[in-house]
ZALUM-424098 format. One record per residue (C-alpha): residue in one letter; x, y, z. Coordinates in steps of 0.5 Angstrom, whole numbers, padded with zeros to 4 digits, always signed. Each point is the difference from the previous one (the first is absolute). Last residue first. Layout:
REM residues N
AXYZ;...
REM end
This chain:
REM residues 363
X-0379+0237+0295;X-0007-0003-0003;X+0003-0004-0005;X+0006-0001+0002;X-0001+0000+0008;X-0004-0005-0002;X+0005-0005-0002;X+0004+0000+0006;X-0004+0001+0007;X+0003-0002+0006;X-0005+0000+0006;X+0003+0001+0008;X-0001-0003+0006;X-0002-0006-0002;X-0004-0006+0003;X-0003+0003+0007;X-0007+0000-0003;X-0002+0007-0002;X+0008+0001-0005;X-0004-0005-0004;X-0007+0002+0001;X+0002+0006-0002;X+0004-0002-0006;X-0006-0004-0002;X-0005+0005+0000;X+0004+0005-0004;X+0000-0005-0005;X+0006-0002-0005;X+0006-0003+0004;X+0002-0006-0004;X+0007+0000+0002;X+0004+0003+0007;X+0000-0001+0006;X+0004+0004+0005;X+0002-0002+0008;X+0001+0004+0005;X+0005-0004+0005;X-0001+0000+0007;X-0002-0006+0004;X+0000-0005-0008;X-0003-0007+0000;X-0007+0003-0001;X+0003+0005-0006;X+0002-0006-0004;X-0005-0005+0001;X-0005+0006-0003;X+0006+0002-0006;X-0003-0008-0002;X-0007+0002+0000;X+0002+0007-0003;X+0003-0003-0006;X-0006+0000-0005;X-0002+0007+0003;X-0004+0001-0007;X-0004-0007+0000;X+0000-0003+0007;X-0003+0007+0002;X-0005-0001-0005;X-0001-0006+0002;X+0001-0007-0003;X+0002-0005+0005;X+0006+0000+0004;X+0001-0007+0000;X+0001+0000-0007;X+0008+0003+0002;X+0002-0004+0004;X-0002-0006-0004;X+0005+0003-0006;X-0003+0000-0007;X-0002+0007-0001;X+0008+0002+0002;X+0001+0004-0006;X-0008+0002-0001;X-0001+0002+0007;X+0004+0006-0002;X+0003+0001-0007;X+0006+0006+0001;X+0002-0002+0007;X-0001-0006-0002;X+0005-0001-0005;X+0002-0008+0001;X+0007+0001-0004;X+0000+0006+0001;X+0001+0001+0007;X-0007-0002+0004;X-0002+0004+0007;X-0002+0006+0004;X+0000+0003+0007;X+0004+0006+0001;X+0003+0000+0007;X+0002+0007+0004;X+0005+0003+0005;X+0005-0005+0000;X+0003-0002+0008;X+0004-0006-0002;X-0005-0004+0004;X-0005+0003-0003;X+0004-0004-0007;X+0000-0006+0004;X-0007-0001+0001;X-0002+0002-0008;X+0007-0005-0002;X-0006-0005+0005;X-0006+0001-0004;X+0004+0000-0006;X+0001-0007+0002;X-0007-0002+0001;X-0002+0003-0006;X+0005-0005-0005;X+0006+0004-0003;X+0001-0003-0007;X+0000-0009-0002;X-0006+0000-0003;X-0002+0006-0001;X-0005+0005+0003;X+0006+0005+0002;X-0003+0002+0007;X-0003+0004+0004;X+0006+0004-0004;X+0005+0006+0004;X+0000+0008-0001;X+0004+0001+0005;X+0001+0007+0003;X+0004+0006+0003;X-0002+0006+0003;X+0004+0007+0001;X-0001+0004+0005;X+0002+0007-0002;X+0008+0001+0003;X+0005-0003+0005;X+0002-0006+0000;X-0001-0007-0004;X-0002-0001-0008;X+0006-0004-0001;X-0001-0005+0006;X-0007+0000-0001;X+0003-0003-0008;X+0005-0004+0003;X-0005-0004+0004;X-0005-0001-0005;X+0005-0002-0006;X+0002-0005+0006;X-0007-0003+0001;X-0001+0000-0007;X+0007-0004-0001;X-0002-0006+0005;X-0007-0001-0002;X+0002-0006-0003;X+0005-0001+0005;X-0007+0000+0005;X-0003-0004-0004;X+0005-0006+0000;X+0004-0001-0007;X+0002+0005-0002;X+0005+0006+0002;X+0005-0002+0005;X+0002-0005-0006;X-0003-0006-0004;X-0005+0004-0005;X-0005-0001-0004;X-0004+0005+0000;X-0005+0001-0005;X-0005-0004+0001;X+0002-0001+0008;X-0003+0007+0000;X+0003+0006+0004;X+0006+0001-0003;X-0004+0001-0006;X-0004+0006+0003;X+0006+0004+0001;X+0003-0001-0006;X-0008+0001-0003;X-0004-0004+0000;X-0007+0004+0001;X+0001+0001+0007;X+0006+0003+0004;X+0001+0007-0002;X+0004+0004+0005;X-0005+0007+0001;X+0004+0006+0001;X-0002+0006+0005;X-0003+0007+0001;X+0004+0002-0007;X+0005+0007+0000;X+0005-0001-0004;X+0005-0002+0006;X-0006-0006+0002;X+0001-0002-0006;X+0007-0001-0001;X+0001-0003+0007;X-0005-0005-0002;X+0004-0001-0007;X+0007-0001+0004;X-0005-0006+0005;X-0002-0003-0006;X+0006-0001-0003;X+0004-0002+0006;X-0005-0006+0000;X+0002-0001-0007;X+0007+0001+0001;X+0000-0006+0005;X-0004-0005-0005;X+0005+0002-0006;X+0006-0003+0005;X-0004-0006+0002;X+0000+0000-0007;X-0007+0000-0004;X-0002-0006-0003;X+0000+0000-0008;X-0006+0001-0004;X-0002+0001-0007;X-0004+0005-0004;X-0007+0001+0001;X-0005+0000-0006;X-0007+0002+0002;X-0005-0004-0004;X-0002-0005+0006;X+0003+0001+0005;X+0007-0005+0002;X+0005+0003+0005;X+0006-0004-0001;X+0003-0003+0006;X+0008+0000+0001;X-0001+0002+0007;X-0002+0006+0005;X+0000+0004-0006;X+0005+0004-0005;X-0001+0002-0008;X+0003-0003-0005;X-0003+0003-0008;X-0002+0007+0005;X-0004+0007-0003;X-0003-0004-0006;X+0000-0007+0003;X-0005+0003+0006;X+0002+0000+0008;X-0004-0005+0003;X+0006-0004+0003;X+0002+0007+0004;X-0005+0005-0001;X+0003+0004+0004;X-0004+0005+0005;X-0002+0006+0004;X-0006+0003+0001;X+0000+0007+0002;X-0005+0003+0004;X-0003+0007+0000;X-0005+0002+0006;X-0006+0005-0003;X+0000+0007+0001;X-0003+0003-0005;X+0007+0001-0004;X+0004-0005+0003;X+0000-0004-0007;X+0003+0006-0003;X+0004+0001+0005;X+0003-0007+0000;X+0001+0000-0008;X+0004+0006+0001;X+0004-0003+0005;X+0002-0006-0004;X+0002+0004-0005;X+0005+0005+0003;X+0003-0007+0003;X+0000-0003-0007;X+0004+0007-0002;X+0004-0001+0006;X+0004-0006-0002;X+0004-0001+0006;X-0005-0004+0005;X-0002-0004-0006;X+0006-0003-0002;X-0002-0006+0005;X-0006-0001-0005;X-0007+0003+0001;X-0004-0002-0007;X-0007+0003-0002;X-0003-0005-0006;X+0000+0001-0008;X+0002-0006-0002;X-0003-0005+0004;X+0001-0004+0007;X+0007+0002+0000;X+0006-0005+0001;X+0006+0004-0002;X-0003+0007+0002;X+0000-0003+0008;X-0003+0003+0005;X-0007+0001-0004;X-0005+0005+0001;X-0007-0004-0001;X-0005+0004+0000;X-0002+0005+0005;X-0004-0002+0007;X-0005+0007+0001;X-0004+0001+0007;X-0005+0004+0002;X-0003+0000-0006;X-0003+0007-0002;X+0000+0000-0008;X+0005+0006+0000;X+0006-0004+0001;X-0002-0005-0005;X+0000+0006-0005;X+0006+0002+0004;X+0003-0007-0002;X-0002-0001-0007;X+0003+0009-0001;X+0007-0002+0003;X+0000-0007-0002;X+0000+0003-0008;X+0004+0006+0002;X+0005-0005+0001;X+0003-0006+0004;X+0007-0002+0000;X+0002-0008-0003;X+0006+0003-0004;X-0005-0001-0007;X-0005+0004+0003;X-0006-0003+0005;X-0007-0001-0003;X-0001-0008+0001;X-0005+0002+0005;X-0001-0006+0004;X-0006+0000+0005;X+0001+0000+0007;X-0007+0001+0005;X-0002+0007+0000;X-0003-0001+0007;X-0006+0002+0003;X-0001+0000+0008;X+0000+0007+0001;X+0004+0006+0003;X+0006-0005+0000;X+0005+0002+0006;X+0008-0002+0001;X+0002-0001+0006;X+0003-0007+0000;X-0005-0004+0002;X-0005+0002-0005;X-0004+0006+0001;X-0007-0002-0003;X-0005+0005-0002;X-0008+0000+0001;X-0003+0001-0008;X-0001-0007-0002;X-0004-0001+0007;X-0005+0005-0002;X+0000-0001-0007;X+0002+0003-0006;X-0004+0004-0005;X+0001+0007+0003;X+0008-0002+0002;X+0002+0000-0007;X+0004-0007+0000;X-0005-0003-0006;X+0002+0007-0004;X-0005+0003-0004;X-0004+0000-0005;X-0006+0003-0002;X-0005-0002-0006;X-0005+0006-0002;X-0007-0003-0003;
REM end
């Protein structure tokens, strides 16, 4: 017997649903609805510039037939990385002509079939590990405590640090979309910076950015809006997303309730697209699905179903999506079947379907 393989975005083995395209707001256009969704690589040099390695990983990808790819998390701060190995667009890096060479030869390569290429921004904030920062930065002086990842000690970021991360945002969302990328994806979930601000767990702040909801979310909205500003004006459409927690399913993190409404202000700040997901890493359901919030009585409700057991924040997306006119939203984790995903995009639920770990196997 003779075992074929072959991409699980090759058009011959998708549905009819999962084949259509999407066009976000913005104008950029999806062939499909399958998403590399983000995925650290850790393959960077050591000035934090991408390689042949990323070149040759992304047109593979590219080559799968995704109708879009997120890369993973290129950081706006080399100082607080998410790991030794990350992409990392600072300031500089409008002057650093090497880095831009890179950074196009990378958008090429993934560009390769077609595919709409994103870049996923972020800043490790409280979570960057104690090899790369002994005192990193977060909303408040709260240690990030994962079980056997060691994190360095955090103070709370300056009104000054919180300003020049916003400004960060916006310069690598101007970098990207100079190098030749559809668009840039500020990353909001998994307790990262932003997603610290969000949860009353880690911020602990008394000023114009704690307290209330909308303060928590205060530094989000801003970095948004600097970043559309950046990307503005004549040119290829350009997108720019949030991928953003249901949830942090954590005593004390952003509640769903809450990310339903940072979800309502985020299409009100006009974003072209949000991908559910939840956890950080002190909770990592983004990784162990149902089995981290398994004790939840919101999540026993949902039952057992196949849905229920690979699409494992679909039922929190589905809130997410009713309360939202004209954003497209993005699920990803858990996806495994072509009948799920189907079912999924069928229903109203999602737009699009995010993929991590089978794109690794079956790119």
């Amino acid at each position: 017997q003779v075992l074929i393989l072959c991409s699980i975005a090759d058009p011959s083995v998708m549905g009819e649903i999962t084949r259509s395209p999407l066009e976000l707001p913005c104008g950029v256009k999806l062939p499909n609805r399958l998403v590399k969704a983000a995925m650290t690589e850790g393959l960077a040099d050591p000035l934090s510039r991408p390689g042949e390695e990323l070149f040759k990983l992304y047109r593979t990808w590219g080559e799968g037939g995704c109708g879009a790819m997120i890369t993973g998390n290129i950081q706006i701060d080399r100082r607080y990385m998410e790991r030794p190995g990350n992409v990392a667009i600072e300031p500089s890096s409008a002057n650093d002509q090497a880095l831009l060479d890179s950074l196009k030869k990378m958008a090429e390569a993934g560009k390769c079939e077609g595919s709409a290429f994103i870049v996923q921004l972020g800043h490790a904030g409280r979570q960057t590990t104690y090899m790369v920062n002994k005192h990193p930065v977060g909303p408040s002086a709260v240690k990030s405590q994962p079980i056997g990842l060691p994190m360095g000690d955090p103070r709370a970021m300056t009104l000054g640090e919180i300003r020049d991360a916003v400004s960060r945002f916006a310069t690598a969302a101007k970098v990207c979309r100079d190098a030749g990328f559809d668009g840039v994806q500020l990353h909001a979930a998994h307790g990262y910076l932003l997603s610290s601000f969000l949860a009353p767990r880690a911020n602990r702040r008394t000023d114009e950015y704690g307290g209330t909801l909308d303060n928590r979310a205060r530094f989000l909205l801003e970095a948004v809006k600097e970043a559309k500003q950046a990307v503005s004006g004549e040119g290829p459409p350009f997108a720019v997303g949030v991928k953003l927690n249901c949830s942090d399913f954590l005593k004390g993190g952003l509640e769903h309730d809450e990310a339903i409404q940072v979800a309502r202000w985020l299409e009100d700040a006009g974003i072209d697209f949000i991908e559910v997901s939840g956890g950080s890493y002190e909770n990592p359901s983004m990784m162990l699905g149902p089995e981290a919030f398994k004790d939840m009585t919101s999540v026993r409700s949902l039952g057992t179903s196949t849905q229920i057991r690979e699409a494992y924040f679909l039922h929190f997306a589905k809130d997410i999506k009713a309360a939202l006119s004209k954003t497209p939203v993005m699920v990803t984790g858990g996806f495994r079947s072509k009948q799920v995903m189907e079912a999924a995009l069928a229903g109203g639920d999602a737009d699009m379907i995010g993929l991590g770990r089978p794109l690794c196997g079956m790119p």
